[in-house]
C-alpha positions as CSV (number, residue, x, y, z in Angstrom):
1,X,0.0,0.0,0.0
2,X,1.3,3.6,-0.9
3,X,1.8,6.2,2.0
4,X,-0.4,8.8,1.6
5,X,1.3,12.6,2.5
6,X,-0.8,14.7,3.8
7,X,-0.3,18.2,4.6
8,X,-2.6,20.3,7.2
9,X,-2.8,23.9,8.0
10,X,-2.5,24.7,11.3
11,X,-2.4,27.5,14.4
12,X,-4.9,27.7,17.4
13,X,-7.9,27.8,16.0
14,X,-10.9,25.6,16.4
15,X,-10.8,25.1,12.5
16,X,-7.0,23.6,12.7
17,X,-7.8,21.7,15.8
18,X,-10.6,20.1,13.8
19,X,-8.8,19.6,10.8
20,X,-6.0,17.6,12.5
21,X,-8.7,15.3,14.0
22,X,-10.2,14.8,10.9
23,X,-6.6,13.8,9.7
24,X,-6.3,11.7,13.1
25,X,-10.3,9.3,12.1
26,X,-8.4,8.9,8.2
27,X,-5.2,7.9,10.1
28,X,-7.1,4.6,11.1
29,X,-7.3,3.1,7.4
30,X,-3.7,3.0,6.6
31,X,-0.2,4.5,6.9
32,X,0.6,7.9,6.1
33,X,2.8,10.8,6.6
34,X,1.9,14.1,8.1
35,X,3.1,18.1,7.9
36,X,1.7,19.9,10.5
37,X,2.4,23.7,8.7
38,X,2.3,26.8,10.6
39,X,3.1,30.3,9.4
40,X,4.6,32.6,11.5
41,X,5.5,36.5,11.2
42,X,9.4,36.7,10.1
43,X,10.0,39.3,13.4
44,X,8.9,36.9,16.0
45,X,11.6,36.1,18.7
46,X,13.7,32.8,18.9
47,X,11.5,31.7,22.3
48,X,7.8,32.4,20.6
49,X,9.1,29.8,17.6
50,X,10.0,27.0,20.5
51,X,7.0,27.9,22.5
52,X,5.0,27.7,19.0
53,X,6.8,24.1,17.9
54,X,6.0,22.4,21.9
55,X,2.2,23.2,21.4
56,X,1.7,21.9,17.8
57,X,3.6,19.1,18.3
58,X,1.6,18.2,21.1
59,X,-1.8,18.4,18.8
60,X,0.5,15.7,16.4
61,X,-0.4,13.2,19.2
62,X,-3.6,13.1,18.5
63,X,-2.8,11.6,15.0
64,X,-0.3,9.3,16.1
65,X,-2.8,8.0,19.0
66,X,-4.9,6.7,16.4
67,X,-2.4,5.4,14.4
68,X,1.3,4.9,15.7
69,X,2.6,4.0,12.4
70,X,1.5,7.6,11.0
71,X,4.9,9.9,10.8
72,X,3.7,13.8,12.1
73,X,6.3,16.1,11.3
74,X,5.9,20.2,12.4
75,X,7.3,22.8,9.6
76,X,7.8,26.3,10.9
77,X,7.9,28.8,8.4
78,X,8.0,32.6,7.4
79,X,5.6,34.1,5.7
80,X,1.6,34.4,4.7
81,X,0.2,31.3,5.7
82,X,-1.9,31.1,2.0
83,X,1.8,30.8,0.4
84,X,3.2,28.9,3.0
85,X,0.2,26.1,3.0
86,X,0.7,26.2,-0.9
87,X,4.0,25.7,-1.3
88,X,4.2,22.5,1.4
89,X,1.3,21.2,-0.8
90,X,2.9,20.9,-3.6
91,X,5.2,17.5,-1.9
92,X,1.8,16.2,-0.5
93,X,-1.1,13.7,-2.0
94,X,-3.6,16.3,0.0
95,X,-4.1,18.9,1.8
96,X,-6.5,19.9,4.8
97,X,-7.0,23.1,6.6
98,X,-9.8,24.4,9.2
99,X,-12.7,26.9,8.8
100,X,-15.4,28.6,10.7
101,X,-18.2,27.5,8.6
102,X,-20.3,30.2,10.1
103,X,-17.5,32.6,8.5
104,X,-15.9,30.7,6.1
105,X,-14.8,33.7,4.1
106,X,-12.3,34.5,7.2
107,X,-10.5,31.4,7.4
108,X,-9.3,29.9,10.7
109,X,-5.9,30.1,9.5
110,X,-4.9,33.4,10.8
111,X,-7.5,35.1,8.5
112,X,-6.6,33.8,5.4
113,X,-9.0,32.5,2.7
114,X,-9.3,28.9,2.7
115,X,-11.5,29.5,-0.6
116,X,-8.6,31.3,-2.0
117,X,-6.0,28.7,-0.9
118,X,-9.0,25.2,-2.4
119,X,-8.8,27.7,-5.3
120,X,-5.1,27.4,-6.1
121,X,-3.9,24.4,-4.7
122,X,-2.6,22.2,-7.1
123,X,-3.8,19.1,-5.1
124,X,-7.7,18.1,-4.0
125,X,-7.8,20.2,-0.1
126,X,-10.1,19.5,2.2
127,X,-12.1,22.2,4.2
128,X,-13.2,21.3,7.6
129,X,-15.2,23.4,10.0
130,X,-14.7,24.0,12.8
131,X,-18.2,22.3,13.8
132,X,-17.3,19.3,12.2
133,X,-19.6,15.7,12.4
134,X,-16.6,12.8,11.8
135,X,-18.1,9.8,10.7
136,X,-17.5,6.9,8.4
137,X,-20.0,6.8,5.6
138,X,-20.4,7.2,2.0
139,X,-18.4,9.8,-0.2
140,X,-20.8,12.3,-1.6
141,X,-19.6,13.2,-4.9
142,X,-21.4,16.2,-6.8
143,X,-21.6,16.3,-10.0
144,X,-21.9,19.0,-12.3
145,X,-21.9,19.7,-16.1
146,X,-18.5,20.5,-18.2
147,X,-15.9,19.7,-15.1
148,X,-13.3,17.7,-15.5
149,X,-13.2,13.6,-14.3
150,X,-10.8,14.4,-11.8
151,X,-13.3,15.0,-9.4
152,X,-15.1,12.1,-10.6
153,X,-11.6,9.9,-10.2
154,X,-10.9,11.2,-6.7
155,X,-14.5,10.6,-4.9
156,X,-13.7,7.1,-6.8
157,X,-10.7,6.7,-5.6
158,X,-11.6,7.6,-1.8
159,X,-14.5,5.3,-1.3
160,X,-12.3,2.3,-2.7
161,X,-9.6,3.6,-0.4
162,X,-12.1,3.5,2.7
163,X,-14.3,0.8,1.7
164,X,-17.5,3.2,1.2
165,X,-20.1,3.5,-1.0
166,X,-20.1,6.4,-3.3
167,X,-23.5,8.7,-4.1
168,X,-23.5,10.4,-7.1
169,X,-25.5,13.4,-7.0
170,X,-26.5,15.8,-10.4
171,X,-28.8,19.1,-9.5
172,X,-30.5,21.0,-12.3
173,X,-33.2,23.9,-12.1
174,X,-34.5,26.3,-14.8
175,X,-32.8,29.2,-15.6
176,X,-33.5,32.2,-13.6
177,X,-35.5,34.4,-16.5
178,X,-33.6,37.3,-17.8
179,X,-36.1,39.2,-20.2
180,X,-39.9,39.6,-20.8
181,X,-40.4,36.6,-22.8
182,X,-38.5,34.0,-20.1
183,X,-41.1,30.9,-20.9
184,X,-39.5,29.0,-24.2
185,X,-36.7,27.4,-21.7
186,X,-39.1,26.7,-19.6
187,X,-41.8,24.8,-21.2
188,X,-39.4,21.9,-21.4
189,X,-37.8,21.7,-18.0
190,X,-37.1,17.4,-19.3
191,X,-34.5,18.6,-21.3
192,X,-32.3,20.5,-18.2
193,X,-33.2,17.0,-15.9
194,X,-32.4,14.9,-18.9
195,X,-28.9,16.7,-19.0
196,X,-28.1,15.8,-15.3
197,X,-28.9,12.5,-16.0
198,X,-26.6,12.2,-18.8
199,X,-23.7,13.7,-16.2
200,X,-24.3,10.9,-13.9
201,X,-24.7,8.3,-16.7
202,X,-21.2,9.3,-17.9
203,X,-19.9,9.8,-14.3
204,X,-21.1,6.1,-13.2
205,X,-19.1,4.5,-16.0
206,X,-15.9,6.3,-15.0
207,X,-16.5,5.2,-11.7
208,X,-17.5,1.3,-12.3
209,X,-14.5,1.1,-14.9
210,X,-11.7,2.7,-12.9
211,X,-13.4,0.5,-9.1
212,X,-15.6,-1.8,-9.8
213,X,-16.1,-3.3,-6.0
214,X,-17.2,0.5,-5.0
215,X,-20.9,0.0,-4.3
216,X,-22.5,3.3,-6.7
217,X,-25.6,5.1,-6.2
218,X,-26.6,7.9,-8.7
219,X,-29.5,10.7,-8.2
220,X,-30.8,13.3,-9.6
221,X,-32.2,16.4,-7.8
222,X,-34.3,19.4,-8.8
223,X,-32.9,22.7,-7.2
224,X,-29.8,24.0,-6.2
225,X,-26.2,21.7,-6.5
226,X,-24.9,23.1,-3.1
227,X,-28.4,22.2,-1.8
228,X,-28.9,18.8,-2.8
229,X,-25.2,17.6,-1.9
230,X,-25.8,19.3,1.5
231,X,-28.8,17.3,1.7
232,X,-27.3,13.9,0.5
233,X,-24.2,14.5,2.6
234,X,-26.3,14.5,6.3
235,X,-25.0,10.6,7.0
236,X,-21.1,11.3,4.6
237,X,-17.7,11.0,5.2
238,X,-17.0,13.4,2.9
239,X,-18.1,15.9,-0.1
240,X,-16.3,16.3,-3.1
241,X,-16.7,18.5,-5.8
242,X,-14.7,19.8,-8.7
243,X,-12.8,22.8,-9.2
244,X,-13.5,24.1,-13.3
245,X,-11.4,27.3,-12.5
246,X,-7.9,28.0,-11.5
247,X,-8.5,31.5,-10.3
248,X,-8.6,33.8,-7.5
249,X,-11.5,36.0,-8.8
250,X,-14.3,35.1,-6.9
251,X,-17.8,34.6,-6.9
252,X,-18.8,33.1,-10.3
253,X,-15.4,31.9,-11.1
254,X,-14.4,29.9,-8.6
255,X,-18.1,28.3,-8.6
256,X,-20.7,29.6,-5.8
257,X,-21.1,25.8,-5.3
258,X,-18.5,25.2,-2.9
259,X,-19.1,28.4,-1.2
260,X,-22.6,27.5,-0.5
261,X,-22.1,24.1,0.3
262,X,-19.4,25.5,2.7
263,X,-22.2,26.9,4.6
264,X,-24.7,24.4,4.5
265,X,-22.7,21.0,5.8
266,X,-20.9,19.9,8.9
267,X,-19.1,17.1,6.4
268,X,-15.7,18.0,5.5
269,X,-15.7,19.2,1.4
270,X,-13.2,18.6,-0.7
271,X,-12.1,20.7,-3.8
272,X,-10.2,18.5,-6.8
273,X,-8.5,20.6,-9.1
274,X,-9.2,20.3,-12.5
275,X,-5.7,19.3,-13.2
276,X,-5.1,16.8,-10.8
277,X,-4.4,12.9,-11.6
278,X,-3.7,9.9,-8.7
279,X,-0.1,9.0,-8.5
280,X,-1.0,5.6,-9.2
281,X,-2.5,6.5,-12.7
């Protein structure tokens, strides 16, 4: 079995804390390796970087008491915790950082932006609030029209990793009219709903070729995606979406998907970029 490398954001915030138990419940399904990353200002004294290196690598323990073959390693660094966290990434298979879900667009990390940071990480990164439910269950996968499979690949890739069943879930709704004469779209709602079901159709098979043991379940919803994830993701693991954008314009751009869904589930959420691919593809 590979070692997964995982790296996690963190300072002393609820969101990190979370985060790291998060990492600590995966820690039970197999090996892995660990950076605990922490940004510090450049000015700060010789005796605040021990103090700061004594308390996180205290939190480590929780990881290695649920799994003492996990390896937790602390990296100190200089500089803006967004570049910090990204650059660390960029050795690691994932990486996790905290949130206040209840302001998720201040991040727990020393007010960052975790949607800035899902947005340009190069690898899938998984936001966890701070009021995080940590459970074993299915891996809610949302799927939407013109993303990339990688999203598609990861969720697959997770439930065969964990031994969970994966739930496939496409939303559509009419489009919100724009001018006086709104109603040709929407005499033939079908059509949208038909769409979605193609999405899934095409999702399934890239899902039953790639794991066939991974139990599949596929459904469509009418409404909202961030709504109908939220709602199949009340007994999950974990939510994944996909990432079409790499960008740090917001809104629009980086898909108000995730930031709803940010505010509408406990269950961590993880973002796959469009241009990620397994190491063992």
């Amino acid at each position: 079995m590979s070692i997964e490398q995982i790296t996690v954001g963190i300072d002393d915030s609820t969101g990190a804390r979370a985060a790291v138990q998060w990492v600590a419940h995966r820690a039970r399904t197999g090996p892995m390796r660990v950076e605990l990353v922490h940004a510090i200002e450049w000015y700060e004294t010789e005796a605040y970087w021990a103090s700061t290196r004594a308390r996180f690598e205290e939190i480590g323990q929780l990881i290695t008491a649920e799994n003492d073959n996990a390896v937790v390693t602390l990296t100190l660094r200089a500089g803006s915790p967004k570049q910090v966290l990204l650059d660390a990434s960029e050795r690691s298979d994932l990486l996790v950082i905290g949130a206040h879900r209840s302001r998720i667009i201040r991040s727990a990390l020393s007010g960052s932006l975790p949607e800035s940071i899902a947005t340009l990480a190069a690898v899938p990164t998984v936001v966890v609030p701070d009021d995080v439910v940590i459970r074993d269950g299915p891996i809610v996968l949302g799927v939407a029209s013109g993303e990339p499979d990688a999203a598609v690949v990861f969720g697959a890739d997770e439930a065969a990793r964990t031994g969970a069943a994966l739930s496939l879930v496409a939303a559509w709704q009419l489009p919100v009219p724009m001018g006086a004469r709104p109603v040709t779209l929407a005499e033939q709602p079908a059509l949208f709903r038909e769409g979605a079901e193609l999405e899934l159709t095409d999702a399934t098979a890239i899902v039953r070729a790639q794991t066939p043991t991974v139990s599949v379940h596929a459904a469509v919803a009418e409404g909202s995606a961030a709504q109908a994830i939220a709602d199949a993701a009340t007994s999950a693991a974990l939510v994944v979406i996909g990432r079409k954008h790499r960008t740090t314009v917001g809104g629009a751009v980086f898909g108000s998907t995730a930031r709803d869904l940010f505010h509408r589930t406990r269950t961590p959420v993880c973002v796959v970029p469009p241009t990620w691919r397994p190491a063992h593809h």
